[in-house]
C-alpha positions in Angstrom: 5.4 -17.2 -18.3 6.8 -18.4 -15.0 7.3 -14.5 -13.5 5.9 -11.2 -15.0 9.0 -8.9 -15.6 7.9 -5.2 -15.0 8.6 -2.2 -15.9 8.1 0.2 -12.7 7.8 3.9 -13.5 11.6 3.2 -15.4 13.1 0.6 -13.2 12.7 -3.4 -14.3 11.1 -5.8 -12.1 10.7 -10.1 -12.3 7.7 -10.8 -10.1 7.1 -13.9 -8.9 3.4 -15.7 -9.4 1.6 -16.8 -6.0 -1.5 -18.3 -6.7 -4.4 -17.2 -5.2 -7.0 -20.2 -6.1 -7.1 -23.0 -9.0 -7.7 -20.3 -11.9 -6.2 -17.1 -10.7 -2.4 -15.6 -9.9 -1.0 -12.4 -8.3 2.5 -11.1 -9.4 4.4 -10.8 -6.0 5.7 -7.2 -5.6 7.8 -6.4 -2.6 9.0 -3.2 -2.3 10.1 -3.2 1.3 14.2 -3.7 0.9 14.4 -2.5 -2.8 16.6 0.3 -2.0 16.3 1.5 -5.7 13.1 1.3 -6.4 11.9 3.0 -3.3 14.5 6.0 -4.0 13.1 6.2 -7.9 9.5 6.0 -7.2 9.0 8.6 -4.0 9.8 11.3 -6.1 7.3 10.9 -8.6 4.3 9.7 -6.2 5.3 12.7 -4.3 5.0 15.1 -7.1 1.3 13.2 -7.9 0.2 13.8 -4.1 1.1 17.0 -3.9 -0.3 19.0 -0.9 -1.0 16.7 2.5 -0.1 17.1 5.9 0.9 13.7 7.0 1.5 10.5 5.3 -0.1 7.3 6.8 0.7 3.4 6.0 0.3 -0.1 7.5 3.2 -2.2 8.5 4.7 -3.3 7.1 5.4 -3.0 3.1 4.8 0.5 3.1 7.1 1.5 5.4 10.0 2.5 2.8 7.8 3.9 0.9 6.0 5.9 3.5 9.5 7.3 4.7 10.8 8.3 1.3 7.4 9.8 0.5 7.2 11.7 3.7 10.7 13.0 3.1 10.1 14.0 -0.5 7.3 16.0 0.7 8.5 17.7 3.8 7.0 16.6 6.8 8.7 15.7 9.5 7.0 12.0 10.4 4.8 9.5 8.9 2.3 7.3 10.5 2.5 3.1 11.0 -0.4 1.2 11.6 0.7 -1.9 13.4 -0.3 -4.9 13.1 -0.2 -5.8 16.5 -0.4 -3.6 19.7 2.6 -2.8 21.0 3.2 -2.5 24.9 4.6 1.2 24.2 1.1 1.7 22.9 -1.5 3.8 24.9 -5.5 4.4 24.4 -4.6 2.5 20.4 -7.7 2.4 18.3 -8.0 -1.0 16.2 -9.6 -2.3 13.0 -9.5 -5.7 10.9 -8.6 -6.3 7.8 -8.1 -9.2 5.2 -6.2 -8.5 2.3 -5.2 -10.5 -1.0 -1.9 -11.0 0.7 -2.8 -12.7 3.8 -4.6 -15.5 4.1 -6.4 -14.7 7.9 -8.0 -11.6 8.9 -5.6 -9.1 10.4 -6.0 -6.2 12.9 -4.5 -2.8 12.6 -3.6 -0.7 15.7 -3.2 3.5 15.7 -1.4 4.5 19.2 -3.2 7.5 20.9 -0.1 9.5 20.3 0.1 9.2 16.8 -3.6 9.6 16.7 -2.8 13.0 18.6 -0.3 13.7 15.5 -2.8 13.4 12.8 -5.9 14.7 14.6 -8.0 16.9 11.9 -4.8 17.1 10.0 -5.0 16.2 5.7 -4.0 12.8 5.3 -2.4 10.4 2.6 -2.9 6.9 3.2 -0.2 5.0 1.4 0.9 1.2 0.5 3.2 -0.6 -2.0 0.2 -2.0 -4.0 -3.6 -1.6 -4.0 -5.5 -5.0 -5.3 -9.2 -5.2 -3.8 -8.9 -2.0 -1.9 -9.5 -3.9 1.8 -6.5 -2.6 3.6 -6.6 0.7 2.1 -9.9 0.6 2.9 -9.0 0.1 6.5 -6.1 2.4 7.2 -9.2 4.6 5.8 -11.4 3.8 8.4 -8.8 3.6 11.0 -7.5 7.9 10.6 -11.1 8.8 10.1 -11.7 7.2 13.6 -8.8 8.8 15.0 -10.2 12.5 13.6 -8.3 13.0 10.6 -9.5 13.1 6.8 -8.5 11.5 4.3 -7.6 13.6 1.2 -5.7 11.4 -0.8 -4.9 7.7 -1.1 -1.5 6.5 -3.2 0.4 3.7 -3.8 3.2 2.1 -6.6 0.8 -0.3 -8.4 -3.0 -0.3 -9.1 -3.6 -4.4 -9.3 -6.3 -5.9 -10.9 -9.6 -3.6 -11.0 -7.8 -1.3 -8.7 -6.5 0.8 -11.8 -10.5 1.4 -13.0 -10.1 3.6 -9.9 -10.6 7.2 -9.8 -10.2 8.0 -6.1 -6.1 6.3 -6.5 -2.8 7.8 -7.1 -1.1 5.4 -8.8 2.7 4.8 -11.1 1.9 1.8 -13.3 -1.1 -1.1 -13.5 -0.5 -4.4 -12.5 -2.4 -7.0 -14.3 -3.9 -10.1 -12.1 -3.0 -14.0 -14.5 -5.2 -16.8 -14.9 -3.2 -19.9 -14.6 -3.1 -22.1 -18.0 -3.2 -26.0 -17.8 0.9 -26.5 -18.5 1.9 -24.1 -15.4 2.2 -21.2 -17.0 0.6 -17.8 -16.2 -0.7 -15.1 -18.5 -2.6 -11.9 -17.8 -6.4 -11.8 -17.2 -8.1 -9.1 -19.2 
């Protein structure tokens, strides 16, 4: 197998294989620009979340998805934790964060005005895909330090052990792949 092709919640995917060490593989899943997907999968996360008062993500993957959600559901705006702080930002609160995805430690920034916006509000913290939980973990962290609560915590696929998770809204599972010794890929069970 040299990509997983994937069925998401109706629409087919090929994912490409990064490899994470010697022995183990991801599926890349990028649902920034995919138009379609995005537009087929809000919907139905929407109708799983239900009830929430704003929708928070981290740049920048979830963006898409954070916008179609947010419309799907009503509210007016959605949240962006940035990466890096912006010179529009003021009084910004700031946690790190090292993901599957990214091979350094990253820093994610909330802007005092949008921690104004979600101030003891219900939140949804949301991203393309969940895998060891770390950034999800951290947007987390970040609205509880900014005075909100977290009530519910979605995204497209569960990876890996992700999908033994009770505390995720989630479409489909994505399976993590052990490399073979020919180049090939196949899923880890």
């Amino acid at each position: 197998m040299k990509s997983y092709v994937m069925n998401v919640a109706g629409v087919q995917r090929e994912l490409p294989f990064v490899d994470i060490s010697d022995e183990l593989a991801f599926a890349s899943f990028v649902v920034i620009s995919d138009t379609e997907l995005v537009s087929h999968v809000a919907p139905l996360l929407a109708e799983k979340i239900g009830e929430c008062e704003a929708i928070v993500t981290a740049e920048a993957k979830g963006i898409a998805l954070a916008y179609a959600v947010s419309k799907e559901l009503g509210l007016k705006k959605f949240i962006v934790a940035r990466k890096s702080e912006k010179s529009y930002m003021k009084d910004s609160i700031e946690i790190a964060v090292k993901s599957i995805t990214t091979s350094n430690v990253q820093h994610l920034f909330l802007d005092g005005t949008d921690m104004e916006e979600i101030r003891g509000k219900n939140v949804c913290i949301i991203d393309d895909v969940v895998s060891t939980g770390d950034s999800l973990s951290a947007m987390e962290h970040l609205v509880k330090k900014a005075g909100a609560t977290v009530v519910k915590k979605a995204c497209i696929l569960a990876e890996g052990d992700a999908a033994n998770r009770d505390d995720l809204i989630f479409l489909e599972k994505l399976p993590l792949f052990k490399k073979t010794g020919n180049g090939e890929y196949e899923v880890l069970e």
